[in-house]
PyMOL Python script that loads the backbone (N, CA, C, O; Angstrom):
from pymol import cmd

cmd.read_pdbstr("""\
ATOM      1  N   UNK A   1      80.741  92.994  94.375  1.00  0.00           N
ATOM      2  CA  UNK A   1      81.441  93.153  95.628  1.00  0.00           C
ATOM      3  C   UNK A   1      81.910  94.594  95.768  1.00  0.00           C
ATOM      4  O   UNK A   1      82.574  95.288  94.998  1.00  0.00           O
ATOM      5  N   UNK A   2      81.352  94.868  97.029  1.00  0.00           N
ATOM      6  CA  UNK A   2      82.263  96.441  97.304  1.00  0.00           C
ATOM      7  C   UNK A   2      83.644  96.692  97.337  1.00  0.00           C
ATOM      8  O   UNK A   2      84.433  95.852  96.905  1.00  0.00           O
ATOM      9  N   UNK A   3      83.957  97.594  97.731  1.00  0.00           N
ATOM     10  CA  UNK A   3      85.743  97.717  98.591  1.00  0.00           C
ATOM     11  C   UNK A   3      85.522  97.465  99.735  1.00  0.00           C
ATOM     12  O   UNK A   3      86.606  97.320 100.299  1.00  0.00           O
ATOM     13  N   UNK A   4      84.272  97.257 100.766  1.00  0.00           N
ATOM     14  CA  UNK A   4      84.463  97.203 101.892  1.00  0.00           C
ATOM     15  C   UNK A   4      84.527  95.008 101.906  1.00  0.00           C
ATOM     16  O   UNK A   4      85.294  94.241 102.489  1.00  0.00           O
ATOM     17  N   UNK A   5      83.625  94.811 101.203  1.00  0.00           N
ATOM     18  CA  UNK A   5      83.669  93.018 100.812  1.00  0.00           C
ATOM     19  C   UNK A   5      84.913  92.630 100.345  1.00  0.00           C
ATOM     20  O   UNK A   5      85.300  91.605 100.906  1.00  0.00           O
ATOM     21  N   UNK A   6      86.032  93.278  99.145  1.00  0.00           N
ATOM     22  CA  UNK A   6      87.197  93.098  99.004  1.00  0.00           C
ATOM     23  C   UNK A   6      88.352  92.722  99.934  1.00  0.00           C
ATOM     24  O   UNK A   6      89.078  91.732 100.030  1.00  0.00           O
ATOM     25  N   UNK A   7      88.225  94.119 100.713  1.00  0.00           N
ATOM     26  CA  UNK A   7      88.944  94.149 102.508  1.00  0.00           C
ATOM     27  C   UNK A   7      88.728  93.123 102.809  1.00  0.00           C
ATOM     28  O   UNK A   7      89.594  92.257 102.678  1.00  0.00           O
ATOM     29  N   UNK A   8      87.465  92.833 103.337  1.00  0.00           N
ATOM     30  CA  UNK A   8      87.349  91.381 104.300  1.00  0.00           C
ATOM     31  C   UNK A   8      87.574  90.178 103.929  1.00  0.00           C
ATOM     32  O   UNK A   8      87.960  89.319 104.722  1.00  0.00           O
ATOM     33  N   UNK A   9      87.287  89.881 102.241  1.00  0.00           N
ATOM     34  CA  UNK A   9      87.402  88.589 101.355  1.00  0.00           C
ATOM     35  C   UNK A   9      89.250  88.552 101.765  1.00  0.00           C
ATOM     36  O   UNK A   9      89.703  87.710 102.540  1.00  0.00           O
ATOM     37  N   UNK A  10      90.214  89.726 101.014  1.00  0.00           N
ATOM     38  CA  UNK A  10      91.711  89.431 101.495  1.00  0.00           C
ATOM     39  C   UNK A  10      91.830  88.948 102.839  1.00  0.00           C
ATOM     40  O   UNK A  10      92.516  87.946 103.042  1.00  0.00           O
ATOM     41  N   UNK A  11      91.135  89.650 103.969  1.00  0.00           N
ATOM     42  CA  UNK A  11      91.766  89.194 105.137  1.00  0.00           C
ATOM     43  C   UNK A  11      91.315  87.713 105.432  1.00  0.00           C
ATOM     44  O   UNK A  11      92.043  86.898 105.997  1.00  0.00           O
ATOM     45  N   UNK A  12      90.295  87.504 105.080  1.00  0.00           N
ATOM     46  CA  UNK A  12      89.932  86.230 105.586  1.00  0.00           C
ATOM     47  C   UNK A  12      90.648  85.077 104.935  1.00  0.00           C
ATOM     48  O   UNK A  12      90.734  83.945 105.410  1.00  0.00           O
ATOM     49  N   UNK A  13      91.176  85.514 103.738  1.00  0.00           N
ATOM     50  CA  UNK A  13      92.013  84.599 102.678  1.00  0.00           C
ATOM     51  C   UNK A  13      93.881  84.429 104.095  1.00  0.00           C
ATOM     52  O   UNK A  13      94.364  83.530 104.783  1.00  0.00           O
ATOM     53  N   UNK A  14      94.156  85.598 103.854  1.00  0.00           N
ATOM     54  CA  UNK A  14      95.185  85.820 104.481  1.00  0.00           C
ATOM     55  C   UNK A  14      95.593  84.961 106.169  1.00  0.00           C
ATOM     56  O   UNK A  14      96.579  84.401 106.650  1.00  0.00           O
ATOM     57  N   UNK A  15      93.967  85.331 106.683  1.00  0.00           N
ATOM     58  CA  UNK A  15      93.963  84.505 107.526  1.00  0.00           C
ATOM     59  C   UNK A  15      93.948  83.310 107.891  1.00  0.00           C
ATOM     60  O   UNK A  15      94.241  82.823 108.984  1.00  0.00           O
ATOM     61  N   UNK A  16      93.421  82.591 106.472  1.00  0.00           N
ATOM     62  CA  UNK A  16      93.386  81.653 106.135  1.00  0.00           C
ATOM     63  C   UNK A  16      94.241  80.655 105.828  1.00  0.00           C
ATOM     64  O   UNK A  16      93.983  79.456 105.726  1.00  0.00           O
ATOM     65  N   UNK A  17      95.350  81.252 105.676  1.00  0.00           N
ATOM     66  CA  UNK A  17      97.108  80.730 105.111  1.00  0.00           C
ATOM     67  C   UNK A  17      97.659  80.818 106.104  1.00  0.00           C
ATOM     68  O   UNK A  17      98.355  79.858 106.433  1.00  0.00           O
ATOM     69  N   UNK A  18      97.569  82.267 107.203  1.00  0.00           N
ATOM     70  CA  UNK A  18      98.152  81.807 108.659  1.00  0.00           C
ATOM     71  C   UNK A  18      97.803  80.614 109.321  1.00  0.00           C
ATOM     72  O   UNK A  18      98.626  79.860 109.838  1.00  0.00           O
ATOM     73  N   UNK A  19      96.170  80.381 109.301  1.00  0.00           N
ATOM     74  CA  UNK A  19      95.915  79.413 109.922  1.00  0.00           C
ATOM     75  C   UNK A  19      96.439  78.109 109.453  1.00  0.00           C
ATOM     76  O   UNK A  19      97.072  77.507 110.320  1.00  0.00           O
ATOM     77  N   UNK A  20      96.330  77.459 108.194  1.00  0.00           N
ATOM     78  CA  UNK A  20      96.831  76.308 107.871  1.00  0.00           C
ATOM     79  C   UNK A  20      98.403  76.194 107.714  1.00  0.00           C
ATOM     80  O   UNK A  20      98.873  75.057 107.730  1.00  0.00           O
ATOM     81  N   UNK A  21      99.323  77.358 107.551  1.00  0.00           N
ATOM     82  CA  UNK A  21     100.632  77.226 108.016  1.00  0.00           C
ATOM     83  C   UNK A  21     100.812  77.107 109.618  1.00  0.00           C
ATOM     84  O   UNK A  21     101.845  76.494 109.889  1.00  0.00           O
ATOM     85  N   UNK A  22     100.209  77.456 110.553  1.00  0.00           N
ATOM     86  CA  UNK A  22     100.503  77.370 111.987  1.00  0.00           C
ATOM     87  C   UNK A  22     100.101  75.735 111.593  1.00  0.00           C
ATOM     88  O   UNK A  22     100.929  74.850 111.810  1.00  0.00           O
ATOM     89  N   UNK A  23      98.826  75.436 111.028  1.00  0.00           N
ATOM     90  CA  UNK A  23      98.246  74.069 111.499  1.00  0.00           C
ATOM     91  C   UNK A  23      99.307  72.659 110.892  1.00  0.00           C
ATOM     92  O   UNK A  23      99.434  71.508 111.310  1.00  0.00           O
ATOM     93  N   UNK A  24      99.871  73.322 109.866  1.00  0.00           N
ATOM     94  CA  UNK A  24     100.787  72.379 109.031  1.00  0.00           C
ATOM     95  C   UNK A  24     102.145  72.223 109.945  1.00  0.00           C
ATOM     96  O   UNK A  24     102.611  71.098 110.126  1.00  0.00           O
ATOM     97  N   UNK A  25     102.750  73.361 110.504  1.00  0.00           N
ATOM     98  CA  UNK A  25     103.701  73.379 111.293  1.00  0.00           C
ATOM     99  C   UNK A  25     103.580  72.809 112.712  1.00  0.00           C
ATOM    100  O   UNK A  25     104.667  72.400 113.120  1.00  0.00           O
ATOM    101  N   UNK A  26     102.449  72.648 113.684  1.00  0.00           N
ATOM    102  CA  UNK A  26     102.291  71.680 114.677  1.00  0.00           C
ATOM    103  C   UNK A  26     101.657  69.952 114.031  1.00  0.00           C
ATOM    104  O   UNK A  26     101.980  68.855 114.488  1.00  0.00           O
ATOM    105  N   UNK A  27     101.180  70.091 113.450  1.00  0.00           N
ATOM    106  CA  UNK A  27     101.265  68.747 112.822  1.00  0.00           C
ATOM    107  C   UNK A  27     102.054  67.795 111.952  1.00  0.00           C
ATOM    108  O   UNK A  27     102.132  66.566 111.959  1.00  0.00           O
ATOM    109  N   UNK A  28     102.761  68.967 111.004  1.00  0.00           N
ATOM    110  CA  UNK A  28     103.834  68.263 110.165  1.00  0.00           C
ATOM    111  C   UNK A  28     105.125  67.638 110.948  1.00  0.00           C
ATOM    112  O   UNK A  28     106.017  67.191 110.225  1.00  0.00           O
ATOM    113  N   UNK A  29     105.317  67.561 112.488  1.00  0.00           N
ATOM    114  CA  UNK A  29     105.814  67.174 113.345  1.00  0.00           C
ATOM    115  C   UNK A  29     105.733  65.323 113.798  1.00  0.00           C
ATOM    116  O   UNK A  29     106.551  64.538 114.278  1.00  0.00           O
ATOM    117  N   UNK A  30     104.346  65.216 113.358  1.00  0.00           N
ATOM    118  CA  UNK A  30     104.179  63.789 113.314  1.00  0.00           C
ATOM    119  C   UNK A  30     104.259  62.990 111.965  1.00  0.00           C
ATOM    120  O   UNK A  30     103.520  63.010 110.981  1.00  0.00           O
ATOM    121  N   UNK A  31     105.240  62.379 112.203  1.00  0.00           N
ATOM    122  CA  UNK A  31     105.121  61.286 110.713  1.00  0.00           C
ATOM    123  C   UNK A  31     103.846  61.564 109.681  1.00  0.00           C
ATOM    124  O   UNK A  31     103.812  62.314 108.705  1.00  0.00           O
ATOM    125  N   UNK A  32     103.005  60.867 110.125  1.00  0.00           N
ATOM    126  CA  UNK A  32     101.871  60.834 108.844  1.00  0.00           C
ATOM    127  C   UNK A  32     101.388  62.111 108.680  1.00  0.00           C
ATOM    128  O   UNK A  32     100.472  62.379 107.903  1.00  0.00           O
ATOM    129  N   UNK A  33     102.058  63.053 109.494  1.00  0.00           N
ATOM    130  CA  UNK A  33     101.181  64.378 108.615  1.00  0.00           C
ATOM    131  C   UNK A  33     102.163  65.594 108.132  1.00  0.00           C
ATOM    132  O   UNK A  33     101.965  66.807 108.056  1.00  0.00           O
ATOM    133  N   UNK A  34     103.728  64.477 107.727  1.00  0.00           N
ATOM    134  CA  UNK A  34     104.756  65.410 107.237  1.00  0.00           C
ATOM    135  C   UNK A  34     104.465  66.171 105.899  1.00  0.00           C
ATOM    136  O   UNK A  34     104.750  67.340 105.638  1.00  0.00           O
ATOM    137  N   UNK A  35     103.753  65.126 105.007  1.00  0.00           N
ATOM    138  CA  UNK A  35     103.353  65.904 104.043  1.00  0.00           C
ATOM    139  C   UNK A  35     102.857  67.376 103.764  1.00  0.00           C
ATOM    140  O   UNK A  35     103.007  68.061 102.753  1.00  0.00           O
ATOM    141  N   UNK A  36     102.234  67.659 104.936  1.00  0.00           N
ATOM    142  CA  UNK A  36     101.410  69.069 105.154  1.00  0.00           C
ATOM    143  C   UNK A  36     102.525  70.549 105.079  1.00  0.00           C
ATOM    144  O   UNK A  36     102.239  71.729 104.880  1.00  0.00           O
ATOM    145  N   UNK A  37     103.848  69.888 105.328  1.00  0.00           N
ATOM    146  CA  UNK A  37     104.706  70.868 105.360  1.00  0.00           C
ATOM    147  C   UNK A  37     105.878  70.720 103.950  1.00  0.00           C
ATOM    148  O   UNK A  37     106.913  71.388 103.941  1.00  0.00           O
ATOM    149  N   UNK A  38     105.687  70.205 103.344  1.00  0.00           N
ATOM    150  CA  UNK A  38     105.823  70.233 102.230  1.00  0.00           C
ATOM    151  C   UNK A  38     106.024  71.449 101.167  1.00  0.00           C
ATOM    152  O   UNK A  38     104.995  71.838 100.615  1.00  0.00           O
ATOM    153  N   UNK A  39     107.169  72.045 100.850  1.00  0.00           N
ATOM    154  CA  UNK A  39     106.556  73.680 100.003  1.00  0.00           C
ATOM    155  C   UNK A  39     107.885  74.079  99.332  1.00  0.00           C
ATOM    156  O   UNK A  39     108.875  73.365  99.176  1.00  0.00           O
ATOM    157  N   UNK A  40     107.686  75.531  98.918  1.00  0.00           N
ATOM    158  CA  UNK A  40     108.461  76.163  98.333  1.00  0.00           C
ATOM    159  C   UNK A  40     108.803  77.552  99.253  1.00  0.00           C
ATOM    160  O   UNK A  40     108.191  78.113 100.162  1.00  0.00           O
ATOM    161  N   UNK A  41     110.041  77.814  98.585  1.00  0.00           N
ATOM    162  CA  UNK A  41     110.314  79.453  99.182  1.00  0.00           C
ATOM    163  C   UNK A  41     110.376  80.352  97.986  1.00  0.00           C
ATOM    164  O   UNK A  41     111.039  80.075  96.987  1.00  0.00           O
ATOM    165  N   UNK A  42     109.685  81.403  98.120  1.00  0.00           N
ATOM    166  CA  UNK A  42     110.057  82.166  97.209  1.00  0.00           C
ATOM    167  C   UNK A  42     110.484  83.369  97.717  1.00  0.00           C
ATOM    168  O   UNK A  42     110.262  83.794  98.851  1.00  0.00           O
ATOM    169  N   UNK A  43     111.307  84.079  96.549  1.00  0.00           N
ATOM    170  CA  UNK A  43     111.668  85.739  97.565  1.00  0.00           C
ATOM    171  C   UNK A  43     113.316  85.712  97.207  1.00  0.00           C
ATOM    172  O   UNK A  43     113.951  84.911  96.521  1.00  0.00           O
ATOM    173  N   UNK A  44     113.702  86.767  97.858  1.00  0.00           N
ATOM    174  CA  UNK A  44     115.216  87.022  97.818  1.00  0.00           C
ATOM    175  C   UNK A  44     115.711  86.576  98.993  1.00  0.00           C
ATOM    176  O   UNK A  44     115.458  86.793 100.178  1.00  0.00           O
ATOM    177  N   UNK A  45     116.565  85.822  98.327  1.00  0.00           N
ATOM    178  CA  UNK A  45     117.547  84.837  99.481  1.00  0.00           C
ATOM    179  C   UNK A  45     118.043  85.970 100.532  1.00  0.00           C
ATOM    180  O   UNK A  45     117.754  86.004 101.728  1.00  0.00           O
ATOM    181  N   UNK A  46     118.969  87.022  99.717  1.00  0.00           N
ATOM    182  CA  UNK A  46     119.900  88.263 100.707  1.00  0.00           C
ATOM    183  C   UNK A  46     118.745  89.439  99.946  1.00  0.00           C
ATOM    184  O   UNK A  46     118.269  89.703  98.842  1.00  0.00           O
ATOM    185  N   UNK A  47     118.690  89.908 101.408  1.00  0.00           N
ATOM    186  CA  UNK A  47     117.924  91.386 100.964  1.00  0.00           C
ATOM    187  C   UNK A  47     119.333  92.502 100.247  1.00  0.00           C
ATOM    188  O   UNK A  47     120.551  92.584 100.404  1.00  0.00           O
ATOM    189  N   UNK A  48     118.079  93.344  99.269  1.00  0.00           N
ATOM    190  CA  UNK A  48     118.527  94.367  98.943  1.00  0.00           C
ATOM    191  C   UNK A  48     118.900  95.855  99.363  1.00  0.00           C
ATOM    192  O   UNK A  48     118.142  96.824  99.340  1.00  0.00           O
ATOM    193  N   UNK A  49     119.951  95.830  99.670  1.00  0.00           N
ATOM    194  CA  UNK A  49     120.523  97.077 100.102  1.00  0.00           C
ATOM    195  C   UNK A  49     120.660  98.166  99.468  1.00  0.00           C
ATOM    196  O   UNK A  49     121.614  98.048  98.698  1.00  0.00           O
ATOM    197  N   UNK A  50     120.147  99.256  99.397  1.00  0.00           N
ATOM    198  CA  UNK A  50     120.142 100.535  99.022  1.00  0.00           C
ATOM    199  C   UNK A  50     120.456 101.547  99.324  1.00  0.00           C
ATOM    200  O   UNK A  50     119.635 102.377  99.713  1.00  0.00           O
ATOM    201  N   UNK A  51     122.324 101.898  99.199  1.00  0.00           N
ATOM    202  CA  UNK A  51     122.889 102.624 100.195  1.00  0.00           C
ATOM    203  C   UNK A  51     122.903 104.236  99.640  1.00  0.00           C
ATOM    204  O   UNK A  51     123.736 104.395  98.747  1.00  0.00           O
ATOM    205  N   UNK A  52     122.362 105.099  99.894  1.00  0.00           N
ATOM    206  CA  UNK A  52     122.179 106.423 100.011  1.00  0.00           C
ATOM    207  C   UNK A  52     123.016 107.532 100.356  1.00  0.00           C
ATOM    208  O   UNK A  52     122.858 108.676  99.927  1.00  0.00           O
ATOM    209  N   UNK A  53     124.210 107.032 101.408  1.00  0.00           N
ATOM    210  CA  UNK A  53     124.965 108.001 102.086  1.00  0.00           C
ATOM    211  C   UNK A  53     124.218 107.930 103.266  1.00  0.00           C
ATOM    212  O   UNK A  53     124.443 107.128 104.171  1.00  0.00           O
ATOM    213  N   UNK A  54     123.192 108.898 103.256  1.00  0.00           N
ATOM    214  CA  UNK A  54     122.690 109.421 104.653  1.00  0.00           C
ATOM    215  C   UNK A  54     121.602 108.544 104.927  1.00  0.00           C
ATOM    216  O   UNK A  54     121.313 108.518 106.123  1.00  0.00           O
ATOM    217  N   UNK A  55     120.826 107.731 104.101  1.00  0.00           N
ATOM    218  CA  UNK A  55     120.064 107.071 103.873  1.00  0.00           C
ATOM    219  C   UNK A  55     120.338 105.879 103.584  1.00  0.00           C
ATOM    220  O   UNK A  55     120.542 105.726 102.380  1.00  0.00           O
ATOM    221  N   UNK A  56     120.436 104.851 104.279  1.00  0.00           N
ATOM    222  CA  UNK A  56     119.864 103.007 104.035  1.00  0.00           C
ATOM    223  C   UNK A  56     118.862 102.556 103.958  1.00  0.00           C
ATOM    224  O   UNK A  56     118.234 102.372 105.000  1.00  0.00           O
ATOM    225  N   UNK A  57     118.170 102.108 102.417  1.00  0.00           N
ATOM    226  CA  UNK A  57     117.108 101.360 102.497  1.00  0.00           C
ATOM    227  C   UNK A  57     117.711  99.459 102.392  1.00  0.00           C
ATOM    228  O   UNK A  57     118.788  99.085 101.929  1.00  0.00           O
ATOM    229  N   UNK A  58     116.834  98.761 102.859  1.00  0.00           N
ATOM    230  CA  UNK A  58     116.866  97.111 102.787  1.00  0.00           C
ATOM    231  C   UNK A  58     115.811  96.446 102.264  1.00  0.00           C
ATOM    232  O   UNK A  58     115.174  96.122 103.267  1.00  0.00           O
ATOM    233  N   UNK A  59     115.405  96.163 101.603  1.00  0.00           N
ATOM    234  CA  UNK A  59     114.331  95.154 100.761  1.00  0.00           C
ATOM    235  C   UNK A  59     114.630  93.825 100.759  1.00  0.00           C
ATOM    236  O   UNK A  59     115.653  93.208 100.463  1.00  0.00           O
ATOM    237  N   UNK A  60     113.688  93.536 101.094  1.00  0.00           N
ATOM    238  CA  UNK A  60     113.309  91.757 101.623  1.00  0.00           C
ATOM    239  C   UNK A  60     112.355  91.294 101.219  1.00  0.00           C
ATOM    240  O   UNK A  60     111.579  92.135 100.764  1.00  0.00           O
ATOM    241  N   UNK A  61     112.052  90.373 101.171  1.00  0.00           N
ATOM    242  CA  UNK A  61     110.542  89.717 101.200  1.00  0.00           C
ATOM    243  C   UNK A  61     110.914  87.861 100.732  1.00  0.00           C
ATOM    244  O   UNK A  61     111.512  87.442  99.741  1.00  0.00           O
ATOM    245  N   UNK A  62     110.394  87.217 101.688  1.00  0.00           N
ATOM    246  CA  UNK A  62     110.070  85.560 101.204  1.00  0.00           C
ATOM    247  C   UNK A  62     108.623  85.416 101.565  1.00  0.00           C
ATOM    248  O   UNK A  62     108.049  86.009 102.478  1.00  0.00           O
ATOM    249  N   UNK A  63     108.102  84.537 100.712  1.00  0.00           N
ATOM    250  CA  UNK A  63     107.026  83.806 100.784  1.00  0.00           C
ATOM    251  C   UNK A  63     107.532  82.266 100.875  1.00  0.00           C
ATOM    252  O   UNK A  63     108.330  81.684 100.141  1.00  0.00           O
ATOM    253  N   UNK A  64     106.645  81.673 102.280  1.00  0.00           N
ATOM    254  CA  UNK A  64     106.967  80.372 102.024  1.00  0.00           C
ATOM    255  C   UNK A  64     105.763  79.658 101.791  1.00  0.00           C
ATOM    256  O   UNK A  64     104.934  79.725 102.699  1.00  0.00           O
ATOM    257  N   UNK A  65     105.332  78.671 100.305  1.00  0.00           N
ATOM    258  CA  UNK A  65     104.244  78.196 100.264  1.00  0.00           C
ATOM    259  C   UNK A  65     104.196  76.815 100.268  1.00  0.00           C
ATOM    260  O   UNK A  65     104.665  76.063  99.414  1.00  0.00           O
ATOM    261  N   UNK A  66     103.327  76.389 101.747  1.00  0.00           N
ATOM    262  CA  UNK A  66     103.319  75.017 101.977  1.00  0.00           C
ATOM    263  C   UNK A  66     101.840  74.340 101.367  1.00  0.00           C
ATOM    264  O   UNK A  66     100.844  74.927 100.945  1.00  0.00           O
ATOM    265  N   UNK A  67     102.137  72.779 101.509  1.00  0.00           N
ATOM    266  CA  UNK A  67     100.369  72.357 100.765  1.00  0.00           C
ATOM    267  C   UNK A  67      99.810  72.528 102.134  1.00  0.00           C
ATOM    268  O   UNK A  67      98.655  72.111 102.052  1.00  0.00           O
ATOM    269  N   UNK A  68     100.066  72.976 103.491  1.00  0.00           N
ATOM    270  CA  UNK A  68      99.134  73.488 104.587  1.00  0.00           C
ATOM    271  C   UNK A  68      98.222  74.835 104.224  1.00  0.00           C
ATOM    272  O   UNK A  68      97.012  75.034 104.337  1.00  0.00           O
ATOM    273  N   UNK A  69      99.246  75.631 103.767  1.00  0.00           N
ATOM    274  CA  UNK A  69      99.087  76.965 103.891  1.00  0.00           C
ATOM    275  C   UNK A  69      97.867  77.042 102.478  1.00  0.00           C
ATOM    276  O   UNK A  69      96.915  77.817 102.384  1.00  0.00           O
ATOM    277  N   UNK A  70      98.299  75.961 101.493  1.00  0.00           N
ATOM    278  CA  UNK A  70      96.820  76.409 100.475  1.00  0.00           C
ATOM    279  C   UNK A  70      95.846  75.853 101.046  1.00  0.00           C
ATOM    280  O   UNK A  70      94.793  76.487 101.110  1.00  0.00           O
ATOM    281  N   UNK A  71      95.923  74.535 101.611  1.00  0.00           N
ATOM    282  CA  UNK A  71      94.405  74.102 102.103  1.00  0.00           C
ATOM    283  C   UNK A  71      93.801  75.182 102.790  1.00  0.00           C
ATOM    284  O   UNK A  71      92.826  75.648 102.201  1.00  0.00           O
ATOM    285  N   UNK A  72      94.073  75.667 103.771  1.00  0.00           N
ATOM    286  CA  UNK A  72      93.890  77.146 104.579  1.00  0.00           C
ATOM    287  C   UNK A  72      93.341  77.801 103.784  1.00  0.00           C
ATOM    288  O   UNK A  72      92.202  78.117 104.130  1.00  0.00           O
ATOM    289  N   UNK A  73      93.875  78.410 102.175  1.00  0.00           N
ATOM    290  CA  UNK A  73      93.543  79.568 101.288  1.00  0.00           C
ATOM    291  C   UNK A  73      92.234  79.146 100.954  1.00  0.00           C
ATOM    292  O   UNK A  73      91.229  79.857 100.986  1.00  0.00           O
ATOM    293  N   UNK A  74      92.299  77.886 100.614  1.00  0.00           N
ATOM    294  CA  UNK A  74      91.101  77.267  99.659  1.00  0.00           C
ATOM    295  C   UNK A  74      90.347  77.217 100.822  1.00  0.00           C
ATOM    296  O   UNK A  74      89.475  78.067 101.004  1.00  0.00           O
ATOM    297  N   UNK A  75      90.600  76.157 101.809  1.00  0.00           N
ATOM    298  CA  UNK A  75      89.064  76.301 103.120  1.00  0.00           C
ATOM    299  C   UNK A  75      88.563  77.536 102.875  1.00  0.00           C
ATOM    300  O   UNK A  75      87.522  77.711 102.243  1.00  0.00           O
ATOM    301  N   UNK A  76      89.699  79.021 103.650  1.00  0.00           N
ATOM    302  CA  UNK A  76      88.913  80.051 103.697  1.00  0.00           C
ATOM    303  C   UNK A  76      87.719  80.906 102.606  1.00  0.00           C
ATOM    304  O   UNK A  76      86.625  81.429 102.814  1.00  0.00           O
ATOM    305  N   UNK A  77      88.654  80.707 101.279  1.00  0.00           N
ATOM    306  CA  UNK A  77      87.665  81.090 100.269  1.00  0.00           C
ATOM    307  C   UNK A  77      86.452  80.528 100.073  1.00  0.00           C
ATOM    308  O   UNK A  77      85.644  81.406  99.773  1.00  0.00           O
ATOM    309  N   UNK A  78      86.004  79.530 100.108  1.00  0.00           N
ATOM    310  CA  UNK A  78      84.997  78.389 100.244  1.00  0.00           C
ATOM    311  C   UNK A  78      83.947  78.458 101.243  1.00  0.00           C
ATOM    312  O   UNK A  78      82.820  77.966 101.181  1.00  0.00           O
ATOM    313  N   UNK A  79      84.652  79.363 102.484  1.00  0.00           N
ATOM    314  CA  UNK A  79      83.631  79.320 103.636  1.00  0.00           C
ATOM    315  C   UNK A  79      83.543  81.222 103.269  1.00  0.00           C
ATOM    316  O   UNK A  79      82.560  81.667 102.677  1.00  0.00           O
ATOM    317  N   UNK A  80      84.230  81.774 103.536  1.00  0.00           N
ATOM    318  CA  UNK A  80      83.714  83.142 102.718  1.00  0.00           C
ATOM    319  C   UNK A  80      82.522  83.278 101.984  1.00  0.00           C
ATOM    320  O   UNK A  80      81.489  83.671 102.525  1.00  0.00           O
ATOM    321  N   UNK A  81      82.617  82.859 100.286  1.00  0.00           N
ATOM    322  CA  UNK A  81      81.252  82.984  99.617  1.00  0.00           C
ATOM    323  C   UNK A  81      80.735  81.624 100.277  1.00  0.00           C
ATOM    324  O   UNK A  81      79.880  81.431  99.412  1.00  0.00           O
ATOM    325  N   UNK A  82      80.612  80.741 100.966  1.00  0.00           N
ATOM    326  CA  UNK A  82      79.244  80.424 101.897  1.00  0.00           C
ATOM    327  C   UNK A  82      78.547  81.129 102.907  1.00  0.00           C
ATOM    328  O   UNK A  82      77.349  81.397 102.991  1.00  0.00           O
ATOM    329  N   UNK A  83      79.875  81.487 103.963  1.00  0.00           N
ATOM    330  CA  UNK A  83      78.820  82.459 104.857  1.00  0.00           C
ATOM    331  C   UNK A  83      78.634  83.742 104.657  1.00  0.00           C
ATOM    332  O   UNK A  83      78.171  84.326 105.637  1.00  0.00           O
ATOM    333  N   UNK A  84      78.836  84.391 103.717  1.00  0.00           N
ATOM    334  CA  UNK A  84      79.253  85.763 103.591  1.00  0.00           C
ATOM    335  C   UNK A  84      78.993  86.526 102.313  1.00  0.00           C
ATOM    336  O   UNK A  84      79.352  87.699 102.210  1.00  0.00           O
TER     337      UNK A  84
END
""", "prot")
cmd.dss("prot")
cmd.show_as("cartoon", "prot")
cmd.util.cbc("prot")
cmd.orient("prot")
């Protein structure tokens, strides 16, 4: 695989987790498909503040991982090295 196949393999992965978190979040709305939203949070609860004087930095970051958002990872990888 190149760097240019790398690029596209991440995005399509990436895209792939958007898609099944959007899909888990309009469906996990109905009873039988609560499961889909199902997950963890990871990350820092309160961001980090980094006060400088003249300078404020803030550091953040959560990941939230639902069993939507891997089906998504896994579909996408799967259809990647098929069509691609």
């Amino acid at each position: 695989m190149g760097m240019k196949n790398n690029i596209m393999f991440a995005i399509v992965l990436i895209l792939g987790i958007i898609l099944g978190a959007f899909l888990g979040d309009v469906l996990g709305k109905y009873e039988t498909w609560e499961w889909l939203n199902y997950g963890k949070e990871i990350g820092l609860k309160e961001p980090f503040i980094l006060d400088l004087y003249i300078l404020k930095l803030t550091f953040a970051i959560m990941i939230n991982i639902t069993i939507a958002s891997i089906i998504g990872f896994v579909i996408a990888a799967f259809a990647y090295k098929k069509y691609i």
